[in-house]
Structures are given as structure tokens and as C-alpha cells.
C-alpha positions, -999 to 999 in steps of 0.1 A, spaced: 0 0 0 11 32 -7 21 57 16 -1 89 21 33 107 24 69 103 22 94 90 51 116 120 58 135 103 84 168 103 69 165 139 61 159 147 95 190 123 109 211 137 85 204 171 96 213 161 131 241 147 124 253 178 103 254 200 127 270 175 160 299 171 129 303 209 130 306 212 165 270 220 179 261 206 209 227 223 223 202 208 195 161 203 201 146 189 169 106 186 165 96 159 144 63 147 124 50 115 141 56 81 119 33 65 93 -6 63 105 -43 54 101 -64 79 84 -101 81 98 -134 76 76 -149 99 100 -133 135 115 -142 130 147 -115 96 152 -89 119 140 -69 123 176 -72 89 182 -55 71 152 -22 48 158 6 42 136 5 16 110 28 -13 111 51 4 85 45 37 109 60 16 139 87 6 118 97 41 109 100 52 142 119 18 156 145 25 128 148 65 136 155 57 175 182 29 166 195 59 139 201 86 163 234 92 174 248 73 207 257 110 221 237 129 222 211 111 241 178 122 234 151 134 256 117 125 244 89 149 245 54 146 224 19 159 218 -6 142 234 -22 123 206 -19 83 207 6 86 177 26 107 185 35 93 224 36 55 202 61 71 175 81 85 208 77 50 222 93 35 195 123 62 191 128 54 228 128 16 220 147 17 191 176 41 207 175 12 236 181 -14 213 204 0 196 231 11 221 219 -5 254 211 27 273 178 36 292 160 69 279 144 89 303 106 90 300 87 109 272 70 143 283 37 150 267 29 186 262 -3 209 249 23 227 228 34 198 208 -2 189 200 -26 214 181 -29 243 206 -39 265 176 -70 249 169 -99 275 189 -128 262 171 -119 223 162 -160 216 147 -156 248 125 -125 242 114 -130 206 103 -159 218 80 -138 246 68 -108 217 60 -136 191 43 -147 224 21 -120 238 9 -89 210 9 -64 207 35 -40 226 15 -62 251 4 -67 260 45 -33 264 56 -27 287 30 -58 308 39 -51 304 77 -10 316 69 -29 344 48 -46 355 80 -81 344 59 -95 324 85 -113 335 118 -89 339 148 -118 322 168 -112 290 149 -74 294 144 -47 307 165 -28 339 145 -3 315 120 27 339 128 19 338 167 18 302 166 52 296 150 71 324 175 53 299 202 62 266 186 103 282 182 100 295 220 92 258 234 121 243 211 141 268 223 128 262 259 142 226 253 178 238 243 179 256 271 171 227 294 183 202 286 219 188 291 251 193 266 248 153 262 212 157 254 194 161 222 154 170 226 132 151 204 100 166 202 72 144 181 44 167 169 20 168 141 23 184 107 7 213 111 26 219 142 61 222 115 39 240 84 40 272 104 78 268 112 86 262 77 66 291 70 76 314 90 109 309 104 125 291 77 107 304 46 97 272 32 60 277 18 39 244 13 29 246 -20 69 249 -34 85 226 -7 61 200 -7 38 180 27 57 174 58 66 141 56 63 116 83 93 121 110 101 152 90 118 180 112 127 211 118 159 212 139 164 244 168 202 248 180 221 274 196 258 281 181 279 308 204 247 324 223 226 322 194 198 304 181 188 290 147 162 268 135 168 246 102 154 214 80 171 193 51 155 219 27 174 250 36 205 271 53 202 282 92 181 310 100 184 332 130 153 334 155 
């Protein structure tokens, strides 16, 4: 069967790995979750899993991530997302024999900016998924069903930045959201529009890091940018 859209998580490793060659140590990265169901009816949406392919995915990014730094685990709290951290956890075990603290669910990780979730999944099954971001990034749609677009990336880059900050030189943050949790950071802060750059694919990332007091956000599709 083929997949809704593509695996990104060699991308996002390679990114990682990028940067630890070049010195960095501080990094957070906030990835899509793995491979999952899609529901015949809206309302099922928060509680699909991962597919078996999904739960491969995520097995085979844990046991791809470098020994050092170990990674902290953090997710939204849809079922996915905490079973694609699962798996990174598991995988990262198997691979190198060394326990992983536990993952951290938080609100900001999952899809805060949804105000009005009913109006906005009519306003999604009338005009096309990609048709919405692009009027929500257009400040077209209501901010009582949607979160300003440019507020919600400055709040998604202050919590990975929050992580930097936190967590330990021997640490890496892996934060495992949802799509349109990275769309706005692409947008935004990297200057990656959706309709030239393609979907986020699963375990697709944006990576945060700090270099000499300063912090920059990046992705496989483009240079550092300052926040």
C-alpha cells in the first residue's frame, strides 16, 4: 500500500548529524509523528495509531540517532505521537543498550492552535487541507477558529528553544508533533511555503540549535536561519 506521504526520516538524521559534525552541541529537533491510520470519520482523528510500517519508521529513527547525544523524548498528546516516541525510545535502547528517560507529553506539541476544532474541520472538508493552511497563513481564516499563523510559529520556536535551554550538553530534545505543528515553522521561520516545498513528511523535522549564544532553527531543505 502506498504511503499517504513520504518518510523523511533520513533527512531529518542527517540534519542532526550535520550539525553534532560541526561542533554544535545544544540541539532540540521537533519531528512529524511516523506513518498512520487515516479516519473515515473526523471525529477519530486524535485517536488514530501508527500503521505497522509507521512503527517501523520510528523503531528504525530511535536505533539511527546518534549514541551522544542522548535524546530526551517529549510529544503531543495524541496516541501517535507518544507510540512514535515510544518507538524512538525503544529503538535508541536497542540500539546502544542505554535507558532513555521518560517521554514528556505537552499541549504545545499537539494542536494548541486549533480555537474552534468543529468549524475548522468543516472549513478543512470544504476547501482541501491545502487550500486551509494557506488561507489560515494568509490570515483568511477567523482567529476564533485558528490561532494567528505567525503567533503560533514564535510559540512553537519559544518551546524548542525552551528545550535547548534545558536540557543537558549530552542531550538532544526530540519533540514528536504533528504536521501542522512544522507547516508554520517552515513558513515562517525558515521560509519554506507548502505549496513549493512539498507536505511534511512523516518524521520530518525542523531542527532548533544554539551556536555561540545564538539560536537557529533549520530542515534538510534549507540554510540556518536566525530566531
Amino acid at each position: 500500500m502506498k504511503l499517504k506521504h513520504e518518510v523523511r526520516a533520513k533527512q531529518t538524521i542527517e540534519t542532526i548529524t550535520g550539525l553534532l559534525n560541526d561542533g554544535i552541541q545544544k540541539i532540540s529537533v521537533i519531528i512529524r509523528h511516523s506513518d498512520r491510520f487515516f479516519p473515515k470519520e473526523a471525529r477519530m482523528e486524535p485517536f488514530m495509531g501508527l500503521t505497522e510500517g509507521g512503527k517501523s519508521f520510528a523503531l528504525e529513527l530511535g536505533k539511527a540517532l546518534p549514541e551522544n547525544p542522548v535524546p530526551r523524548l517529549f510529544s503531543s498528546t495524541f496516541g501517535r505521537c507518544i507510540e512514535t516516541a515510544y518507538l524512538i525510545d525503544k529503538g535508541y535502547t536497542q540500539q546502544y543498550k542505554s535507558p532513555v528517560a521518560h517521554n514528556v507529553t505537552s499541549d504545545y506539541l499537539a494542536p494548541f492552535y486549533i480555537k474552534d476544532i468543529e468549524r475548522a474541520i468543516h472549513m478543512v472538508q470544504a476547501q482541501g487541507s491545502e487550500q486551509f493552511i494557506r488561507n489560515w497563513f494568509d490570515n483568511k481564516i477567523d482567529d476564533n477558529v485558528m490561532e494567528n499563523p505567525e503567533k503560533t510559529s514564535s510559540i512553537l520556536s519559544e518551546y524548542m528553544i525552551d528545550r535547548l535551554k534545558e536540557v543537558d550538553d549530552n542531550q538532544i530534545a526530540v519533540c514528536v508533533s504533528h504536521d501542522w505543528n512544522i507547516f508554520p515553522l517552515k513558513e515562517f521561520k525558515l521560509g519554506l511555503p507548502h505549496e513549493t516545498k512539498g507536505d511534511v513528511g512523516y518524521l520530518d523535522g525542523v531542527v532548533f540549535y544554539e551556536n555561540g549564544g545564538h539560536y537557529f532553527a533549520t530542515s534538510f531543505q534549507c540554510d540556518p536561519q536566525s530566531i
